[in-house]
Legacy VTK file of the C-alpha trace (Angstrom):
# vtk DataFile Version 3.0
C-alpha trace
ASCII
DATASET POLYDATA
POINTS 82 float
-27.358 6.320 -24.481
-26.515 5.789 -21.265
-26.933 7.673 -18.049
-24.105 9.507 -16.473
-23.619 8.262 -12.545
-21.724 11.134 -10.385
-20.374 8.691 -8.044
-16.601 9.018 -7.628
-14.434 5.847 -8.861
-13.733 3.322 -6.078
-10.308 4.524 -5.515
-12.127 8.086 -4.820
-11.880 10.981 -7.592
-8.583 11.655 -9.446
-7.318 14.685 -6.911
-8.870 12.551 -3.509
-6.652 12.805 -0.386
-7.809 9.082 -0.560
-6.869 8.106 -4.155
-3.217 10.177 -3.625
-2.900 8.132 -0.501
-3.713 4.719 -2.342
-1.120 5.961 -4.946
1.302 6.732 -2.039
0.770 3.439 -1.061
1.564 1.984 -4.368
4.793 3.906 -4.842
5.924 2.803 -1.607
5.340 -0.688 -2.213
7.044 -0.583 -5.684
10.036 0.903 -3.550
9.875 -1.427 -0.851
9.874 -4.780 -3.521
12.315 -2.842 -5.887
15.255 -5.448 -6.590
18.101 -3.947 -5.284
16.670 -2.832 -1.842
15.926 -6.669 -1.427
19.512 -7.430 -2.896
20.907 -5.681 0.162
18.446 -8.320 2.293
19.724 -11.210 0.284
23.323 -10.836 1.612
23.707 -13.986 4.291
22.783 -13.814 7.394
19.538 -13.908 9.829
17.295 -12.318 12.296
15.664 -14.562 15.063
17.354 -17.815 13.271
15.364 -16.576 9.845
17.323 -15.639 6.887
16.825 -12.002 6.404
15.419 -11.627 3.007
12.534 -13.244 4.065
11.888 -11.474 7.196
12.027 -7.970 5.133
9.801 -9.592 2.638
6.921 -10.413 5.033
7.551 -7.518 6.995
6.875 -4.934 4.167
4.212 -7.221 3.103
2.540 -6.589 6.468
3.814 -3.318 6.592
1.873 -2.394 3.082
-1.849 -4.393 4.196
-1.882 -2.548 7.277
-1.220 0.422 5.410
-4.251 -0.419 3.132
-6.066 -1.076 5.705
-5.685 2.353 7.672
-6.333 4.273 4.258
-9.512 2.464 3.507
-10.811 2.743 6.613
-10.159 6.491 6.840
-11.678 6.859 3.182
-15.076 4.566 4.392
-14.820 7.082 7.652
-15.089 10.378 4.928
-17.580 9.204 2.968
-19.354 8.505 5.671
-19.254 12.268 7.306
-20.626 13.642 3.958
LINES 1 83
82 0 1 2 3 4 5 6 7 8 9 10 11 12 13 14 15 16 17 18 19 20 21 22 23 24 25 26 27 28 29 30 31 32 33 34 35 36 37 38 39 40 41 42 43 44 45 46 47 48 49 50 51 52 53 54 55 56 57 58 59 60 61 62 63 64 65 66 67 68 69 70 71 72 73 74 75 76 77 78 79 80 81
């Protein structure tokens, strides 16, 4: 047998403000990549000279790392406090 560890998952426990945020942060990424929200970027045209699918693309790509970012860091900043 093996022994039981009560530390919580590294996403936090199932019902974690941090592991409902990282879900958040899922959801919103599948929204933000979801094929027809980048069809309505694919129509022609640009922004700065750059075609404007691909500015929406890296821009929700940033948008969803800094996101990450800020939820990790808050969830290192709980554990920390207990």
């Amino acid at each position: 047998m093996t022994a039981r560890r009560d530390r919580a998952p590294p996403g936090g426990s199932p019902g974690s403000p941090s592991g409902e945020r990282l879900v958040a942060l899922f959801l919103l990424a599948l929204v933000l990549f979801n094929p027809p929200l980048l069809k309505a970027f694919g129509a022609p045209g640009t922004l700065f000279g750059w075609p404007a699918l691909l500015v929406y693309i890296f821009a929700a790509w940033a948008l969803v790392i800094i996101l990450l970012g800020l939820a990790m860091e808050r969830r290192q900043r709980d554990e920390d406090k207990r």
